[in-house]
C-alpha positions as CSV (number, residue, x, y, z in Angstrom):
1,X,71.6,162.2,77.4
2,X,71.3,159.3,80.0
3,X,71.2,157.0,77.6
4,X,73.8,158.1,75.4
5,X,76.5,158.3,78.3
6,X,75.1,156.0,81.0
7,X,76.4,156.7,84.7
8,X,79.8,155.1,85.2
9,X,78.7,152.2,87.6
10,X,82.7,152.2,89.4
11,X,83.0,148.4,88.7
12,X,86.1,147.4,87.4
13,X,86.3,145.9,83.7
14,X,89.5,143.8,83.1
15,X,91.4,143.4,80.1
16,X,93.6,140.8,80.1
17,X,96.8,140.1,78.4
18,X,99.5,137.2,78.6
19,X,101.0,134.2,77.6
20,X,100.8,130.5,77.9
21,X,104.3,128.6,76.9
22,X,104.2,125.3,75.6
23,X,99.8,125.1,76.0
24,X,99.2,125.6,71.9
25,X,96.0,127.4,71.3
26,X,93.2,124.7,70.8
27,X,94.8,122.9,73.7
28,X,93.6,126.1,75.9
29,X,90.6,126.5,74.2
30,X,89.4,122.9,74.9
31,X,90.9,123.1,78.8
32,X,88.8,126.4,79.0
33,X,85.6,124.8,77.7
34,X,85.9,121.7,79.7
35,X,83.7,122.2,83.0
36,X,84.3,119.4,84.5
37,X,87.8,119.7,83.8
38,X,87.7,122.6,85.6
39,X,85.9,121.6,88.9
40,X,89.6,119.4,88.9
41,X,91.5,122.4,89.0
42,X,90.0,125.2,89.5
43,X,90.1,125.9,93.5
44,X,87.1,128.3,93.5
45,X,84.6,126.4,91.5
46,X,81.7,125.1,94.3
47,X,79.2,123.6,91.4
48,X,79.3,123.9,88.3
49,X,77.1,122.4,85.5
50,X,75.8,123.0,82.2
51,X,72.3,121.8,81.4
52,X,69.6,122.5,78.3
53,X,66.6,124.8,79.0
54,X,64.2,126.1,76.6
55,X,67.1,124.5,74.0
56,X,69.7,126.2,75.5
57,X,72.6,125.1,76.8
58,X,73.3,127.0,80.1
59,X,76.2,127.2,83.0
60,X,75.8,127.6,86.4
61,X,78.8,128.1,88.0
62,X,79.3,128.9,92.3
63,X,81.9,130.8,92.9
64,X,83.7,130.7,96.2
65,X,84.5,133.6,98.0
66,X,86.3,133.7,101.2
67,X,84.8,133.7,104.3
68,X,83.3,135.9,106.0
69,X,81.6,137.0,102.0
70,X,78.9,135.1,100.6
71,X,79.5,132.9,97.8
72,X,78.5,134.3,94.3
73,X,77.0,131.9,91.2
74,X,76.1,133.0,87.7
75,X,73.6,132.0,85.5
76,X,75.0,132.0,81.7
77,X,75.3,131.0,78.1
78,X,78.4,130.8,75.9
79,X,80.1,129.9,72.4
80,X,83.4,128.8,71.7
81,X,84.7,129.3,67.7
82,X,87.5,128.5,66.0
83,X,88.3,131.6,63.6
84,X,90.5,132.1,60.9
85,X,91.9,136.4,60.8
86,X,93.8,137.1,57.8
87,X,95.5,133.4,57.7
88,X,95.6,132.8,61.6
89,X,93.7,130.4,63.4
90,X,91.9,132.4,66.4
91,X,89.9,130.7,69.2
92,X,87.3,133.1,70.7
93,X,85.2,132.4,73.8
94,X,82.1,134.9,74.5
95,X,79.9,134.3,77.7
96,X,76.9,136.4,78.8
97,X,74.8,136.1,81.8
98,X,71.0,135.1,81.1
99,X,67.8,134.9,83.3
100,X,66.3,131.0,83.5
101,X,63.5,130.6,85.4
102,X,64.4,127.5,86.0
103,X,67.4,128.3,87.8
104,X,66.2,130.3,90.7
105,X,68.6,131.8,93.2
106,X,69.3,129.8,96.0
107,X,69.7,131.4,99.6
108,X,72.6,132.9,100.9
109,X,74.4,132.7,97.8
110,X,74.6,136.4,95.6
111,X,73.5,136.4,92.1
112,X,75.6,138.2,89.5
113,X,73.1,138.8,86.9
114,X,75.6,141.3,85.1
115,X,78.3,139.3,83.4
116,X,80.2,139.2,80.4
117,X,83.3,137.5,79.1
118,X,85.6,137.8,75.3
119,X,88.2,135.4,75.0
120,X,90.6,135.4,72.3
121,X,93.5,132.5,72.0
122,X,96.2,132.1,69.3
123,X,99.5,131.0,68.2
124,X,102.3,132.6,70.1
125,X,104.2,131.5,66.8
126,X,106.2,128.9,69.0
127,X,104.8,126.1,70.9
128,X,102.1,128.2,73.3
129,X,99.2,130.7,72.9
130,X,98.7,134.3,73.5
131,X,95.8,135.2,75.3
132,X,93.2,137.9,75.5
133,X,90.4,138.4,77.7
134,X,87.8,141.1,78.6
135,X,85.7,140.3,81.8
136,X,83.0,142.3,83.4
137,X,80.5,141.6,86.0
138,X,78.8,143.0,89.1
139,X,79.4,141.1,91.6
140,X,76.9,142.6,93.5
141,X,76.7,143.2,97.5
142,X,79.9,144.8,99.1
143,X,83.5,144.1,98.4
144,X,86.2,145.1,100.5
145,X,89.0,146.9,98.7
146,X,91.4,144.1,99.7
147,X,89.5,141.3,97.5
148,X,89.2,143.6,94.2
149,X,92.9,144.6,95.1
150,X,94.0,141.1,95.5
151,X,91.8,140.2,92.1
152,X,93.7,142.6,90.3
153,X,97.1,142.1,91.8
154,X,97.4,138.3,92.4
155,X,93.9,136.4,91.2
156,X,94.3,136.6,87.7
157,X,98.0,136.2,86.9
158,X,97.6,133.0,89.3
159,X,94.6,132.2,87.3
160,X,96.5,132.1,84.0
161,X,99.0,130.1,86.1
162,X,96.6,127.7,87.3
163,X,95.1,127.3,83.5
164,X,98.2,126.5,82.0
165,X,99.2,123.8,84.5
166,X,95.6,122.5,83.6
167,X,97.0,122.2,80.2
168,X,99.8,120.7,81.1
169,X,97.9,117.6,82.7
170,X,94.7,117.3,80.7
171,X,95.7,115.1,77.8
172,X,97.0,113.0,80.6
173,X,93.4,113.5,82.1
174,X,91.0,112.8,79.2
């Protein structure tokens, strides 16, 4: 039976829902993909890089976290496709965390090395995108309620704010 109903770990799994106005959907898509787009706006990126082992491409991405927490960094792979569902055109971003031996941990920072990200983007039927996310990971060590409270309450929705201003300004950018 363990394996058929695993113990309930008490991480938190976010599903995401919202709206972008005026960002249309491959305009997200290609702000979301863009790392070093993001290191410009994204206040909580530290490094962030994608290189090729073994012939794949993998991110590493450092987090950070405020102080007096550690910093946290993932190891990953992911695929961005354009999809077409019953006439509509469908962007969908899925990430997953990977072991590279040739990206060690570095000291005092906190591996997650349980991550996993869906993405979906499409037409709002105006002139922006709707937008669907599912995010896990174990972030490993311990969190103080107020961070995973403020995650939930404030980080994302000012996340989704933060991505469609980075819309706004990257065609100015590129």
């Amino acid at each position: 039976l363990p394996i058929l109903f695993p113990q309930q770990s008490g991480l938190y799994e976010y599903k995401i829902f919202g709206g972008l106005a005026d960002c249309p959907p491959k305009l997200c898509a290609d702000v979301y993909m863009d790392l070093d787009f993001r290191k410009q706006w994204d206040q909580y990126v530290k490094e962030l890089y994608e290189k090729i082992y073994d012939g794949e491409k993998v991110i590493y991405w450092e987090v950070k976290y405020p102080f007096p927490l550690s910093n946290r960094d993932y190891v990953y792979i992911r695929e961005c496709r354009e999809m077409d569902v019953d006439g509509r055109k469908v962007w969908v971003v899925l990430a997953r965390s990977v072991s590279v031996p040739q990206c060690p941990e570095k000291p005092g920072i906190i591996r997650v090395k349980s991550y996993k990200q869906s993405l979906a983007i499409e037409s709002d039927g105006k002139t922006g995108s709707k937008v669907c996310m599912y995010y896990f990971d174990n972030p490993g060590g311990m969190l103080p309620s107020w961070l995973v409270n403020w995650a939930a309450k404030s980080g994302v929705p000012a996340f989704l704010k933060d991505i469609q201003q980075a819309c706004y300004t990257y065609s100015a950018s590129t």
